[in-house]
C-alpha positions as CSV (number, residue, x, y, z in Angstrom):
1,X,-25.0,-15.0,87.6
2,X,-27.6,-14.4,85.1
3,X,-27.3,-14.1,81.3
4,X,-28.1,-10.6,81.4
5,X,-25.1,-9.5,83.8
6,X,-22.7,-12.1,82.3
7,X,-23.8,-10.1,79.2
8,X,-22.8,-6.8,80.6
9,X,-20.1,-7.8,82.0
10,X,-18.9,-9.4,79.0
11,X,-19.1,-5.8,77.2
12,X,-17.8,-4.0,79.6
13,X,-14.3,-5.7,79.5
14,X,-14.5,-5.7,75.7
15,X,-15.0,-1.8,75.9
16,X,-12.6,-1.4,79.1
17,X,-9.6,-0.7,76.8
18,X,-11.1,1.3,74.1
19,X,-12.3,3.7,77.1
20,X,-9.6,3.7,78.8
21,X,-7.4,4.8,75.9
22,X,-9.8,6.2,72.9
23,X,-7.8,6.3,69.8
24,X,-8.9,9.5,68.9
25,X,-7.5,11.3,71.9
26,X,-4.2,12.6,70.1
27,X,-6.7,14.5,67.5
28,X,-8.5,16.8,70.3
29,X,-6.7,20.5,69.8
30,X,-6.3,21.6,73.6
31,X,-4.4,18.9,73.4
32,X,-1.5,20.3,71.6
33,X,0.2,23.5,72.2
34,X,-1.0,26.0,69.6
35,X,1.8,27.2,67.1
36,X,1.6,30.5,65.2
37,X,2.5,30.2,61.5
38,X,4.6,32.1,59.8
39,X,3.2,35.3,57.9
40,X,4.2,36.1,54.6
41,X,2.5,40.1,54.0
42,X,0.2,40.1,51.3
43,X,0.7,43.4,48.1
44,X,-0.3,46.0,49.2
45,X,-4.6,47.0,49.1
46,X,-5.9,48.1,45.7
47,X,-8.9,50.5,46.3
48,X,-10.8,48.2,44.3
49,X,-11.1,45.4,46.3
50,X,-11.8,47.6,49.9
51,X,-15.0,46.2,51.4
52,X,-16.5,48.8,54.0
53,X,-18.0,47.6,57.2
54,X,-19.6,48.9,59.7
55,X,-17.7,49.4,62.8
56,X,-20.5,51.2,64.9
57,X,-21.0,54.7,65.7
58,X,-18.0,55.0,68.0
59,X,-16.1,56.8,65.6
60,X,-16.7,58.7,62.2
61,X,-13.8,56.7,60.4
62,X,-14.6,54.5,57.7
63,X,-13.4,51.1,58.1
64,X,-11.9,48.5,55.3
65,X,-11.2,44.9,54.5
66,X,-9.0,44.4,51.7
67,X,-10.7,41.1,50.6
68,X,-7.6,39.7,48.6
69,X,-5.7,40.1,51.6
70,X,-8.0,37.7,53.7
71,X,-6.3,33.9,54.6
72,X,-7.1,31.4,57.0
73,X,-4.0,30.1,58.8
74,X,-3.4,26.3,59.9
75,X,-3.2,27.8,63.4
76,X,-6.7,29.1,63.5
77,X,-5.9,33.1,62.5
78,X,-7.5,35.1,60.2
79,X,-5.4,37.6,58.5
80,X,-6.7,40.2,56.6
81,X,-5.6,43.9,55.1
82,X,-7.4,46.6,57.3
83,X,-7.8,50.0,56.1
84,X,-8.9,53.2,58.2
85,X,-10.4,55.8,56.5
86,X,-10.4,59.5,58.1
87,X,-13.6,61.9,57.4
88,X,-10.4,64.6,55.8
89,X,-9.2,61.5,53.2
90,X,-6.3,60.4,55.6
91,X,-5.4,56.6,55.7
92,X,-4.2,54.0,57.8
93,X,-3.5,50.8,56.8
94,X,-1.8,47.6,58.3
95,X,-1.7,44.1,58.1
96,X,-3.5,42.6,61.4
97,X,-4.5,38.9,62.6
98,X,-7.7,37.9,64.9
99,X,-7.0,34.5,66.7
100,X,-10.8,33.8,67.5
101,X,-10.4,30.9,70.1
102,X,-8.9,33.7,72.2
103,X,-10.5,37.1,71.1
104,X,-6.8,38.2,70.5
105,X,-5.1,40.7,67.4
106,X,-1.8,41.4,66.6
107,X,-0.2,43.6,63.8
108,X,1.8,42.3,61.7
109,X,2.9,45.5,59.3
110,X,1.7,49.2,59.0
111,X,1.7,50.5,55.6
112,X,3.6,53.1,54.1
113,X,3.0,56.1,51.5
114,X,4.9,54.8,49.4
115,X,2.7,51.5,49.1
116,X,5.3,48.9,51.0
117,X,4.9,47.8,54.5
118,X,7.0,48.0,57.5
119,X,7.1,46.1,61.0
120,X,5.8,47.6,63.7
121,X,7.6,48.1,67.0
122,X,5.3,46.2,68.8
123,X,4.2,43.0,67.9
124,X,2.4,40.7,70.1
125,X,-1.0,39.1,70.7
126,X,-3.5,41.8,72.3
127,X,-6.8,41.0,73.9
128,X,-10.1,42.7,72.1
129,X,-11.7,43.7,75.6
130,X,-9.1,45.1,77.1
131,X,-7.8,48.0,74.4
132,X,-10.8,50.5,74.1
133,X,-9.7,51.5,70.4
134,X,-9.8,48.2,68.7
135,X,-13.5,49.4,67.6
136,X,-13.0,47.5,64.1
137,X,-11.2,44.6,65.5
138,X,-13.8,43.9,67.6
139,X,-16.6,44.2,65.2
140,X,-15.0,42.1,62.6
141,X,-14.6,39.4,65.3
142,X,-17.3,39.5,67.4
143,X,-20.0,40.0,64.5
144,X,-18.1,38.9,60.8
145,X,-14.7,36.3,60.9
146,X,-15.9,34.7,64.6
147,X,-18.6,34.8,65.1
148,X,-19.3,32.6,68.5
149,X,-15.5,32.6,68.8
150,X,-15.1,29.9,66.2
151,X,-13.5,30.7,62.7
152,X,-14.8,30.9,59.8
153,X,-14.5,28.1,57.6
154,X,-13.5,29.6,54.2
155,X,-12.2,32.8,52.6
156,X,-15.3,33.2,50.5
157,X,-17.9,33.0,53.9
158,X,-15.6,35.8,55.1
159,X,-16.5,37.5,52.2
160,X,-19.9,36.9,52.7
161,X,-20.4,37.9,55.9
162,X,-18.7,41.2,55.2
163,X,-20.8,42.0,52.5
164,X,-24.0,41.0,55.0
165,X,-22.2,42.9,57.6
166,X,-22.7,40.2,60.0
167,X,-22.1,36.9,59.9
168,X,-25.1,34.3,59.0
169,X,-24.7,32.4,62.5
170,X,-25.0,35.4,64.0
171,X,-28.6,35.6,62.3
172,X,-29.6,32.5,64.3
């Protein structure tokens, strides 16, 4: 046997077990079942903090982020305060969640007159492409909190990407 294969041999069997059985394998996330969080509903929106954004020509609503509203869960979800507008003054507002990975919403409250929130009487995970009126939540996912289905990083490039109306990576 030559030096040369005794030497790739040799490093082979050294590596053999850290192949076999990376120690970083319990860190990959499809790994582990994904979890939602708990929500806790954030005050109701203030008309000063409403960022409009443009949720295309589908419709002649005017659509709203409440941007103290926004959070980034530990289970990937952005939640955020959205606010529909009507061309006669009327509003509609609710407390939704985008889960990016997935292209998925759910609501989580409707708001009230009276500026409190109530639960909804459905619930559940929705997908984006398959309900033709989720004009805004599609927008806001596809173009501002994910875009290339991954999540933004931060609150603040939220923000940012709201105020852009379009996300920076989208740019690229």
């Amino acid at each position: 046997m030559t030096l040369r294969r005794l030497l790739i041999l040799l490093i082979c069997t050294a590596l053999l077990p850290a192949c076999a059985n990376p120690p970083f394998k319990d860190e990959f996330e499809s790994d582990k079942p994904w979890i939602e969080q708990m929500t806790q509903l954030p005050a109701y929106p203030e008309v000063k903090n409403l960022l409009a954004f443009d949720a295309g020509a589908v419709t002649g609503n005017q659509y709203l982020v409440d941007t103290t509203s926004i959070k980034i869960g530990q289970d990937d979800v952005i939640r955020f305060t959205l606010v529909v507008k009507s061309s006669s003054g009327a509003m509609n507002v609710s407390y939704e969640g985008i889960r990016c990975a997935t292209s998925e919403r759910k609501l989580y409250a409707l708001g009230r007159d009276d500026k409190t929130w109530v639960k909804p009487r459905i619930s559940e995970w929705q997908q984006l492409d398959i309900v033709r009126q989720f004009y805004a939540q599609r927008e806001l996912a596809k173009n501002i909190f994910c875009p290339h289905q991954q999540i933004v990083g931060s609150t603040e490039e939220a923000i940012q990407a709201l105020k852009a109306g379009m996300h920076r990576s989208i740019f690229r």
